[in-house]
N, C-alpha and C positions, 0 to 999 in steps of 0.2 A: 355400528352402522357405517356400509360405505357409502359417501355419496359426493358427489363432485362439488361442490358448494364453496370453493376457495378457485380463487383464479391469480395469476402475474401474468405480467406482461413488462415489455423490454424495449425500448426504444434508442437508438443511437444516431450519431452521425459517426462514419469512421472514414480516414483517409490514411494512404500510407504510401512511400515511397519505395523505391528498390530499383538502385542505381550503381551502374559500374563504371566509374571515371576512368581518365586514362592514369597510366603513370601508375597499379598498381593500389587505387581504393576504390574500395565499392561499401555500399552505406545502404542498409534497409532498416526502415522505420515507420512507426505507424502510433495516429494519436486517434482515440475514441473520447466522443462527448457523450454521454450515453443515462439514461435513468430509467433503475426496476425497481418494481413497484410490486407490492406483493400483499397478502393479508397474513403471512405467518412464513420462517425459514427454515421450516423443518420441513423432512423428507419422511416419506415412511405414513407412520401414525400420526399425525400433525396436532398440535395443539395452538389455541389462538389466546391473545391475551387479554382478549373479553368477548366473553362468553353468551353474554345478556342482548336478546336479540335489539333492544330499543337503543345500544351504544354499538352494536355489531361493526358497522361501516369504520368504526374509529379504528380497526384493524388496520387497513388500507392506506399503505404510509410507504415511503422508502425503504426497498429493501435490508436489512440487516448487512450486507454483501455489497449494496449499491456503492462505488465508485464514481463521482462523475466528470472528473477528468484521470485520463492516463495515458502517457506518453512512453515508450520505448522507443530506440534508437540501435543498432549496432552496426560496425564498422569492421571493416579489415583493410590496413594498410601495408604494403610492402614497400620499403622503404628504398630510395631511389641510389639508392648506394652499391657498387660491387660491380662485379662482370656481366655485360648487360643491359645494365643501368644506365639512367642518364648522367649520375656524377660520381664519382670516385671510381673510375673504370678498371682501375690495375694499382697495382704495386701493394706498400704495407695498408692502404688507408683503403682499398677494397679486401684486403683481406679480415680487416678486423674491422671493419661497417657493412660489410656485407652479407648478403641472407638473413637480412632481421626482419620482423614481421610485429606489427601492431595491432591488435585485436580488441577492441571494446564494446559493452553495452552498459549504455546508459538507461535508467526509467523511473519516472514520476509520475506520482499519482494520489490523489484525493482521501482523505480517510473516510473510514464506513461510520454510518450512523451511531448513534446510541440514545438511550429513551432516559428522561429525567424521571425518577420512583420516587415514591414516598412510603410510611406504612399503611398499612392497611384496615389497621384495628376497627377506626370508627367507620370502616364499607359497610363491612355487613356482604360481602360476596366474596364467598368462596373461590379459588380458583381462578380470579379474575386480576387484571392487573392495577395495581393505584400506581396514577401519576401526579407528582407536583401539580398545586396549583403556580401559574405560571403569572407571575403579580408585574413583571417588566419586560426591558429588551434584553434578551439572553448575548449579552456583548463579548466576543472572544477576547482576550486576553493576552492567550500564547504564553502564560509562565509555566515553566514544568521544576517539579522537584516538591522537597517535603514542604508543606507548609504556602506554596504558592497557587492558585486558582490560574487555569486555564479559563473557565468560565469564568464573566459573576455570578456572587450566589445572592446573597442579600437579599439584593435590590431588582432581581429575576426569579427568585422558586421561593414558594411557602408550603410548610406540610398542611395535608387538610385538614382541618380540623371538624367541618361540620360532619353530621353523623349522616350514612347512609349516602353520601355522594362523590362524585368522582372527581379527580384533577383537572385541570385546564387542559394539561400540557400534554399533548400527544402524542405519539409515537414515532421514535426517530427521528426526532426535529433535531439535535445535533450532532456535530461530526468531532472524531477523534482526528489526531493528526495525518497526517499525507506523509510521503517518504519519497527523499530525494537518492538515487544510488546510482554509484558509478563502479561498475569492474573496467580493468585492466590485464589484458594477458600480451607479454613479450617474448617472442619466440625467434630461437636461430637455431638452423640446420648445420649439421655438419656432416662432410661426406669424406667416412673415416676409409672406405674402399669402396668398391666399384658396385657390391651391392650391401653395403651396411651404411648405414646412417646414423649419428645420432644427433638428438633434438633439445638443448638447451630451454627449458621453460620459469619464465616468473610469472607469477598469479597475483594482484592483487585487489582483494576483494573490497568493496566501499572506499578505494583510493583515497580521496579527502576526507576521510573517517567524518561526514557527516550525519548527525546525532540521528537515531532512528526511537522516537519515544513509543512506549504501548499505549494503548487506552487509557482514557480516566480508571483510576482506580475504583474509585465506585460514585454511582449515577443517582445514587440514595438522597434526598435532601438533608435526611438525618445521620447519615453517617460521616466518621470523625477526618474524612476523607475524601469527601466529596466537592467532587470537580479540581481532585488533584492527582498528577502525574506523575508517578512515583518509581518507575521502569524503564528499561531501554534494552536495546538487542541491535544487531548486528554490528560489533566495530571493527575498527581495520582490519583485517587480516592478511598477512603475506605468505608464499610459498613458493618454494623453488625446487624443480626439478628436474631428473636428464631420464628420456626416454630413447631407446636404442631399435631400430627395425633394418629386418632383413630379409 
């Protein structure tokens, strides 16, 4: 059956900047407050994770995708040094600080939801999704690695045990982590003749190698792993390169 019976919607504030100083920077940025809202994140064929018209609405939650802060920044500064320039105008100390360029972006941003489970055994529905009963304050924590709880568990989720009924705990009421990242690109020219060039590049990617963790491992009340954060991805990386045009 097709039929249109799922809706989202999207609300933000966004504000952004985009400004060219004197002296060789210019900085365009832009922060969104923003919340989606949705009954399922699938595209195409959609599935919803209760099915049963009298719990239906409990669909109806933050997006899987929602974000609700996120901040980008980026920069480019040419740096005041060399022929031209305000300071170091000539001699050795414009020849070796001169034509340098500083390039970054910065961005941070909120982590995407995820839904506390349980099993399913004593439902009795097919198809449908079992969530924790939800017995406390779900208090973040913030430990990451084997053995450590981002969340509480205890004394916030119980599996359910009664027959035929469903969790407390709703969909998408908690958030994985947010990610803080900085790139850096340093760049100088060089003018090997009259029309060759070449171009001096360092890249470095997450600068302050700050930690970027993944999701809770699993959301399960009953699993051996739950509400622990046991991954990470993106660390430092450096690169350097020389590009030649003519």
């Amino acid at each position: 059956m097709w039929d249109g019976y799922l809706s989202s919607e999207y609300n933000s504030l966004q504000v952004a900047i985009n400004r060219s100083f004197a002296k060789g920077l210019m900085v365009k940025g832009a922060y969104t407050y923003s919340k989606a809202i949705d009954y399922t994140d699938d595209d195409g064929w959609v599935s919803v994770g209760w099915n049963w018209a009298p719990v239906f609405q409990r669909n109806r939650a933050a997006a899987g995708y929602d974000r609700t802060h996120v901040f980008q920044v980026g920069w480019v500064y040419e740096l005041p040094f060399g022929k031209g320039k305000s300071m170091v105008k000539s001699g050795v100390g414009a020849a070796i600080l001169g034509n340098w360029q500083v390039n970054g972006v910065m961005a941070a941003y909120t982590g995407t939801p995820f839904t506390v489970t349980a099993p399913g055994s004593s439902l009795n529905a097919p198809n449908n999704t079992q969530t924790a009963n939800q017995i406390g304050p779900a208090t973040l924590l913030g430990n990451v690695g084997p053995g450590q709880l981002y969340y509480n568990t205890t004394t916030a989720w119980a599996a359910v045990t009664a027959a035929n009924t469903f969790g407390t705990g709703g969909r998408n009421i908690l958030r994985n982590p947010g990610v803080w990242n900085t790139d850096i690109d340093v760049t100088r020219e060089f003018i090997v003749k009259e029309r060759f060039k070449a171009q001096f590049r360092g890249e470095f990617f997450n600068l302050p190698n700050t930690s970027h963790f993944n999701g809770v491992s699993s959301g399960s009340v009953t699993s051996g792993t739950f509400m622990q954060i046991l991954s990470s991805y993106g660390e430092r990386q450096i690169r350097f390169g020389i590009r030649g045009t003519w």
